[in-house]
BALOBA-1460 file (C-alpha; in Angstrom, 3 decimals):
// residues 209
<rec num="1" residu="x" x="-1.531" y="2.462" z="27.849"/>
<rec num="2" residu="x" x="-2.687" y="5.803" z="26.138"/>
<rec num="3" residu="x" x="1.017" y="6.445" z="25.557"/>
<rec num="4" residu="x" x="1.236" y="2.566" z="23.785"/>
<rec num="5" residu="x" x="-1.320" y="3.536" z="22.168"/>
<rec num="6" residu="x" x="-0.269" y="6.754" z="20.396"/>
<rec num="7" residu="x" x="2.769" y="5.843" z="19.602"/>
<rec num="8" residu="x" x="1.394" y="2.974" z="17.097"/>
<rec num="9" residu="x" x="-0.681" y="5.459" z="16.021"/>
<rec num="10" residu="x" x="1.910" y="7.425" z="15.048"/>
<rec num="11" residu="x" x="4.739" y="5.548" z="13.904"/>
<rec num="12" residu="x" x="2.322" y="3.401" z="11.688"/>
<rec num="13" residu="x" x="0.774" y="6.482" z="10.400"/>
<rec num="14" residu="x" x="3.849" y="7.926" z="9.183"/>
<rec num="15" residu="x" x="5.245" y="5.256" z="7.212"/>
<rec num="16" residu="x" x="2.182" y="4.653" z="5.372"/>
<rec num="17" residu="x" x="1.180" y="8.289" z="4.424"/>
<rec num="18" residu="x" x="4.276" y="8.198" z="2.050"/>
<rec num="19" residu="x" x="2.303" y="7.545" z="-1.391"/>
<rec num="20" residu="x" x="3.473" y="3.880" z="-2.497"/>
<rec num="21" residu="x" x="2.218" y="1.495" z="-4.886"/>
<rec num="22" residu="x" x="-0.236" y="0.475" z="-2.469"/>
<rec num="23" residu="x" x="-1.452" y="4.273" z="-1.868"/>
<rec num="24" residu="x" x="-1.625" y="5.133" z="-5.585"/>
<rec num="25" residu="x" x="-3.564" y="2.586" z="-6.287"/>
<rec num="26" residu="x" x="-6.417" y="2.371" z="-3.715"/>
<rec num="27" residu="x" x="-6.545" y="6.083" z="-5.087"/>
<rec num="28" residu="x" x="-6.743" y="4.661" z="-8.206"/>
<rec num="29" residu="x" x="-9.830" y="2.941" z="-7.435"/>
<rec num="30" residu="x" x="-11.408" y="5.473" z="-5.675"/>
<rec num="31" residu="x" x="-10.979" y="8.044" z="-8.287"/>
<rec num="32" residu="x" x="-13.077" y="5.213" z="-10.664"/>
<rec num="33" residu="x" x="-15.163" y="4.266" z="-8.627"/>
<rec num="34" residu="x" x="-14.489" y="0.794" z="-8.844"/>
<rec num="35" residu="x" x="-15.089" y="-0.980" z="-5.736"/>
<rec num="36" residu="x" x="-12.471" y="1.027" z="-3.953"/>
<rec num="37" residu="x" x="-14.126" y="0.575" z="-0.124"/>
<rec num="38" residu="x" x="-13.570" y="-3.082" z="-0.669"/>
<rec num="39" residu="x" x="-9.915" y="-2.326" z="-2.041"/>
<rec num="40" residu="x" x="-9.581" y="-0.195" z="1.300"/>
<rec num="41" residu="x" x="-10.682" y="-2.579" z="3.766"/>
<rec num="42" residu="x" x="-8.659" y="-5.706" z="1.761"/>
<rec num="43" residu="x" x="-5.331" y="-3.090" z="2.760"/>
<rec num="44" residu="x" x="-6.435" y="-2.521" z="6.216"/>
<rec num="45" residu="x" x="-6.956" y="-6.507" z="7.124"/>
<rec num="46" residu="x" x="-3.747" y="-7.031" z="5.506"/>
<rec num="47" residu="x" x="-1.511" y="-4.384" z="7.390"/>
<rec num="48" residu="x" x="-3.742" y="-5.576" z="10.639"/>
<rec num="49" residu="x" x="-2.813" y="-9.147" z="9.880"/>
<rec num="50" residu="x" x="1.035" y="-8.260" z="9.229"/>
<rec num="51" residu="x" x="1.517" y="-6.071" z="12.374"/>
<rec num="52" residu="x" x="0.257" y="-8.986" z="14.475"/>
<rec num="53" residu="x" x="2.346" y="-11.399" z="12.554"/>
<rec num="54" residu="x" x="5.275" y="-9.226" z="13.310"/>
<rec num="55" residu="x" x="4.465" y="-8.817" z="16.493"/>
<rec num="56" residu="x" x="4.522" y="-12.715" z="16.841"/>
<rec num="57" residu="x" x="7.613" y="-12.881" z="15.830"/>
<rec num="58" residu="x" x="7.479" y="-13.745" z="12.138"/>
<rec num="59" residu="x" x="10.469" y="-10.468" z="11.852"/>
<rec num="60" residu="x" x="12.950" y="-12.785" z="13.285"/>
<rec num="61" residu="x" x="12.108" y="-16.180" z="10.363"/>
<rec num="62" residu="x" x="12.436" y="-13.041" z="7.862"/>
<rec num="63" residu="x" x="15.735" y="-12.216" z="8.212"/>
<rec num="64" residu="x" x="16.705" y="-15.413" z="8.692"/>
<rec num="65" residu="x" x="15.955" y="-16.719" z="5.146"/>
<rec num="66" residu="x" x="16.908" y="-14.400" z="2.756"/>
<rec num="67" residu="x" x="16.861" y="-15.682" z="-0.239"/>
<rec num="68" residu="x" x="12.797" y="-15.016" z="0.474"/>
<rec num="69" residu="x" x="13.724" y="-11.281" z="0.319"/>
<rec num="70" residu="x" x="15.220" y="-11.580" z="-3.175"/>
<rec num="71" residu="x" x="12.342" y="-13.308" z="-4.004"/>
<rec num="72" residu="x" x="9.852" y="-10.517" z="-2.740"/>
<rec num="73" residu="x" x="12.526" y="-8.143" z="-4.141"/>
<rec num="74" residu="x" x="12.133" y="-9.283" z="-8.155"/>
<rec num="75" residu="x" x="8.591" y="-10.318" z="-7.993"/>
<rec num="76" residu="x" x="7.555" y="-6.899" z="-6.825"/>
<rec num="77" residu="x" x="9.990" y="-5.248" z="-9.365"/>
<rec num="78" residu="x" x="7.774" y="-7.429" z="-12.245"/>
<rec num="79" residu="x" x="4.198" y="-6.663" z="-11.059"/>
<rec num="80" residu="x" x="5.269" y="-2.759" z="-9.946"/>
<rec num="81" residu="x" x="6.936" y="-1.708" z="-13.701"/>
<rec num="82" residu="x" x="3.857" y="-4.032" z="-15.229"/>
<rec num="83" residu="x" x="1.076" y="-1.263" z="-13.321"/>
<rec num="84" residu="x" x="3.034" y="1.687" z="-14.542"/>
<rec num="85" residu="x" x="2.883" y="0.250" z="-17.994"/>
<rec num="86" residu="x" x="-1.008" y="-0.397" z="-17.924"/>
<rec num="87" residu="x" x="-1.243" y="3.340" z="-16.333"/>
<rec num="88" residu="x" x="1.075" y="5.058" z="-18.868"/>
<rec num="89" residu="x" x="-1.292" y="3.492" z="-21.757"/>
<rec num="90" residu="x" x="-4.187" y="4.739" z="-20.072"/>
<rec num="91" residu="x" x="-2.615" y="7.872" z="-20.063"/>
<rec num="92" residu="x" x="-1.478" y="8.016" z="-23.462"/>
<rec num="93" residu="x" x="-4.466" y="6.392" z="-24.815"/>
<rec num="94" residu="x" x="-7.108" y="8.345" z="-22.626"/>
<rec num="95" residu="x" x="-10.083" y="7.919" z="-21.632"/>
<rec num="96" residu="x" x="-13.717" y="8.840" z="-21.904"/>
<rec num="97" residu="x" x="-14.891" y="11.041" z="-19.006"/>
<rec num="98" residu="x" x="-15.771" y="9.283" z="-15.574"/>
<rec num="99" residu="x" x="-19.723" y="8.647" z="-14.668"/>
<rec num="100" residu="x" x="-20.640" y="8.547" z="-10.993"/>
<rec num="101" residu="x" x="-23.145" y="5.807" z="-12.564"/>
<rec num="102" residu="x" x="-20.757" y="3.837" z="-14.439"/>
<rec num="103" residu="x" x="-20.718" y="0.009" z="-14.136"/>
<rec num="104" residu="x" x="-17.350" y="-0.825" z="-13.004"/>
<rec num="105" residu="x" x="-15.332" y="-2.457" z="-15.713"/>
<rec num="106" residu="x" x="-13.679" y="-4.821" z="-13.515"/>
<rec num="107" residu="x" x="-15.194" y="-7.316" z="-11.336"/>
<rec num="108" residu="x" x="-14.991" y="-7.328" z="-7.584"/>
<rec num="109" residu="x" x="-13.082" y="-10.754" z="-7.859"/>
<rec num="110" residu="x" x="-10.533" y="-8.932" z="-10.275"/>
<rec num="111" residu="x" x="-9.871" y="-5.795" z="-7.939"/>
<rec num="112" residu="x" x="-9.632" y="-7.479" z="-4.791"/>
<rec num="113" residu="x" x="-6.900" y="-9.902" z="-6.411"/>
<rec num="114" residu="x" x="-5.058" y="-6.706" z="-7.596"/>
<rec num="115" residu="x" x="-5.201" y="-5.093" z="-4.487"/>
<rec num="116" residu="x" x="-3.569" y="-8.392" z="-2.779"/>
<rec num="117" residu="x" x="-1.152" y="-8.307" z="-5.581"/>
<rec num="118" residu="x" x="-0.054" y="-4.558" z="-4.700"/>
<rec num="119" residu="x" x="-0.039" y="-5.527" z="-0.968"/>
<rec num="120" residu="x" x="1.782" y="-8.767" z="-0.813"/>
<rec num="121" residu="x" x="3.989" y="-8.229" z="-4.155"/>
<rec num="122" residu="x" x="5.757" y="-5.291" z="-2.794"/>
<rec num="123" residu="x" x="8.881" y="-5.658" z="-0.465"/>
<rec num="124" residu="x" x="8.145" y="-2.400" z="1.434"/>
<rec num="125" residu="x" x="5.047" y="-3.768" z="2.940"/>
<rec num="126" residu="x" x="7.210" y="-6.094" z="4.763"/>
<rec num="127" residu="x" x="10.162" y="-3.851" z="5.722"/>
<rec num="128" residu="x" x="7.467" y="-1.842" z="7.379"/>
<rec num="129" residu="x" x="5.082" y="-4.367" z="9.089"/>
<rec num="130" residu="x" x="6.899" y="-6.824" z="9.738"/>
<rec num="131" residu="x" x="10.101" y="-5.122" z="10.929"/>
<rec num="132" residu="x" x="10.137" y="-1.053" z="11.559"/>
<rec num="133" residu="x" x="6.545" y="-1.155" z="12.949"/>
<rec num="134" residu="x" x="7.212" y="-4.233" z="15.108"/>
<rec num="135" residu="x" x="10.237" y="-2.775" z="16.322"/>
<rec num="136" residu="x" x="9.255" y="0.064" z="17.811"/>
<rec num="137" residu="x" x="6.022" y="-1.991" z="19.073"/>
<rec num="138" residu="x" x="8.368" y="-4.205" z="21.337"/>
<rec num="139" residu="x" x="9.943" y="-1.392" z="23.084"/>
<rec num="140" residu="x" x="6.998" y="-0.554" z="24.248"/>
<rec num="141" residu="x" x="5.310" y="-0.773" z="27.622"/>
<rec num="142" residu="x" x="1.826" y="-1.966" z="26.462"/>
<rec num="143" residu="x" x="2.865" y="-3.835" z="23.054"/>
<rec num="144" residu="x" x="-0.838" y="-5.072" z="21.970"/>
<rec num="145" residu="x" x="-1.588" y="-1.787" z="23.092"/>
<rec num="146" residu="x" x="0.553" y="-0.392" z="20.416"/>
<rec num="147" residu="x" x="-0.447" y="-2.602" z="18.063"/>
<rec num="148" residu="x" x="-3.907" y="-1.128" z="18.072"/>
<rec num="149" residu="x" x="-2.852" y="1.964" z="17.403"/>
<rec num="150" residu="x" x="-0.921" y="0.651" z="14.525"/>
<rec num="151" residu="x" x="-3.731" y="-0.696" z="12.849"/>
<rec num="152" residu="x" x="-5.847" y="2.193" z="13.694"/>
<rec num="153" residu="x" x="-3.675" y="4.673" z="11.778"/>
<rec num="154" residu="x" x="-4.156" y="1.988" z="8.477"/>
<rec num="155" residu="x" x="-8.030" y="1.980" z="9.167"/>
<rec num="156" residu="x" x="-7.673" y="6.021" z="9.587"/>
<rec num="157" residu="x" x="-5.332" y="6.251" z="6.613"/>
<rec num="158" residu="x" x="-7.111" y="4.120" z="4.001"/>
<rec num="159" residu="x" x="-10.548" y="5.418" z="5.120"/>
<rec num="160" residu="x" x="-9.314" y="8.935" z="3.945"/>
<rec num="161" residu="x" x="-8.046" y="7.299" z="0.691"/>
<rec num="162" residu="x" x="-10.782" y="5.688" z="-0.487"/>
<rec num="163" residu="x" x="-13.203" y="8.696" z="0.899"/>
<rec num="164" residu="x" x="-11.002" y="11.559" z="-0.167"/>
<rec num="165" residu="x" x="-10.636" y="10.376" z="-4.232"/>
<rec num="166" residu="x" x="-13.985" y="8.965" z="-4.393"/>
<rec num="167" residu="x" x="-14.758" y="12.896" z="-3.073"/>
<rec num="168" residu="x" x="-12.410" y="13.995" z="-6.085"/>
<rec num="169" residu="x" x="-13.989" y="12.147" z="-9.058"/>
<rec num="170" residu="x" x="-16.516" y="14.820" z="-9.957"/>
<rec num="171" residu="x" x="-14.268" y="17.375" z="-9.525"/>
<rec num="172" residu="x" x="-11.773" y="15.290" z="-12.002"/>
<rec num="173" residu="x" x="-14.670" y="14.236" z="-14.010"/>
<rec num="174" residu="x" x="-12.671" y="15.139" z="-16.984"/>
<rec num="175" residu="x" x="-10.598" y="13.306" z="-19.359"/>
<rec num="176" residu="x" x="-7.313" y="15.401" z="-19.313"/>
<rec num="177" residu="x" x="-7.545" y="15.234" z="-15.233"/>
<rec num="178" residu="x" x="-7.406" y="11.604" z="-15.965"/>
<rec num="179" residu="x" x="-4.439" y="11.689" z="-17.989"/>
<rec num="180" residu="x" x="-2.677" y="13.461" z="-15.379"/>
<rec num="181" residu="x" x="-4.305" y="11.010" z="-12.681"/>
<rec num="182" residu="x" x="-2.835" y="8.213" z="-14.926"/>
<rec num="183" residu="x" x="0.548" y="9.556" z="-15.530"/>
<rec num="184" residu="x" x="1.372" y="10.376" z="-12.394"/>
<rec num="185" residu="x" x="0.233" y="6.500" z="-11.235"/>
<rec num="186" residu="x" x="2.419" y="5.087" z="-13.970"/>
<rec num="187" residu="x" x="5.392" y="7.423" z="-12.985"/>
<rec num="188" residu="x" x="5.109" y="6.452" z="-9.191"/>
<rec num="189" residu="x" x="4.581" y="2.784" z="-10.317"/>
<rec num="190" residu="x" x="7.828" y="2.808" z="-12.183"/>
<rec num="191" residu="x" x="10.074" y="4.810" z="-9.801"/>
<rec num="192" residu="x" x="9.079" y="2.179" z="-6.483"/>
<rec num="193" residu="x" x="10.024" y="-0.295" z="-9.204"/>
<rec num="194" residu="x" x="13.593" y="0.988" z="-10.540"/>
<rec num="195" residu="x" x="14.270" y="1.858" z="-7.039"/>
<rec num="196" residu="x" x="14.168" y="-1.791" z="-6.181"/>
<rec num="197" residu="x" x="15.268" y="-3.269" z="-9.300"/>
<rec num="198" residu="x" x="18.512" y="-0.743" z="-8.648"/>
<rec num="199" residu="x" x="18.647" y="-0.724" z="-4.720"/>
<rec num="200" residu="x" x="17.462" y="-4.297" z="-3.594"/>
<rec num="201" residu="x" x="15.678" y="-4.400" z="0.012"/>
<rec num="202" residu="x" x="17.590" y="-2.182" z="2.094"/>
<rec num="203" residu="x" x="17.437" y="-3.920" z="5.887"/>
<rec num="204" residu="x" x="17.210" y="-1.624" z="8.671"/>
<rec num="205" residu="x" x="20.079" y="-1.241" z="11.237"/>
<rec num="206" residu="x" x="19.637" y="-4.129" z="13.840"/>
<rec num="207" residu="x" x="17.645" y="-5.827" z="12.157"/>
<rec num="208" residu="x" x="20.199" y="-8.365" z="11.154"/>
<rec num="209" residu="x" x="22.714" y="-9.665" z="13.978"/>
């Protein structure tokens, strides 16, 4: 069971350390200020709900339809390049320095429908929960077993996000820190895009009989 248990804990928490679109911006948030530990725990249900759907089975309808993957593929392409362009004018615009006290500028409503946007809108979410993670997960002795420890390493992970850049903000309480915090958001934004505008959704081996 421990073994189970670990495993998901690992597997999971090495594909999602890898800063994505999803990682970027939760730090995004937290770096603002701007309802971030919703943002977090809106990324953790979803990766908790996707692992179990996986796990379920949902892997198998995937691959069998898809025409669904080119439409994940060109829908996430859209919304990923349309972030980087919102960051890059941040960036180039700037912006005045960060209060701890600041009202957020966005409403909770607005962020949480972001955050779903950068969750569900980008293809990689699925390769990885509803495929890699499950796949391992089967193979396993204890699969539920694993499964918690899948969804512990996205509790573990996020936690840190959101924790770690809200942490940060004094320190980059300064507006060329957020230019740099900007650019470097838009930049990752637009290479996950033109990676799979260029490269489609690359399947893993097996997946696909």
């Amino acid at each position: 069971m421990l073994q189970s248990y670990l495993t998901g804990l690992m597997v999971c928490g090495g594909i999602i350390v890898a800063i994505g679109a999803q990682n970027a911006y939760i730090l995004g948030q937290a770096f603002r200020r701007e309802h971030h530990w919703w943002s977090a725990a809106m990324c953790m249900s979803a990766d908790a709900l996707l692992f179990t759907l996986g796990m379920l089975g949902v892997t198998a309808a995937l691959v069998a339809f898809p025409s669904a993957l080119d439409v994940l593929r060109w829908s996430g392409v859209a919304f990923l390049l349309w972030l980087s362009f919102l960051a890059m004018g941040r960036a180039l615009r700037g912006r005045s320095v960060l209060q701890a006290d600041a009202v957020s500028r966005r409403s909770l409503k607005a962020v949480l429908l972001t955050t779903l946007a950068v969750t569900l809108l980008n293809p990689q979410v699925y390769l990885d929960t509803l495929l890699l993670i499950p796949a391992v997960g089967a193979q396993q002795p204890e699969p539920m077993v694993f499964l918690a420890g899948a969804t512990s390493a996205s509790v573990i992970w996020f936690t840190l996000l959101a924790w770690g850049g809200a942490a940060l903000a004094p320190v980059l309480n300064r507006p060329a820190a957020w230019r740099v915090i900007d650019g470097s958001i838009a930049l990752i934004m637009l290479a996950i895009g033109l990676h799979l505008m260029l490269n489609g959704i690359v399947m893993p081996e097996g997946s696909v009989s």
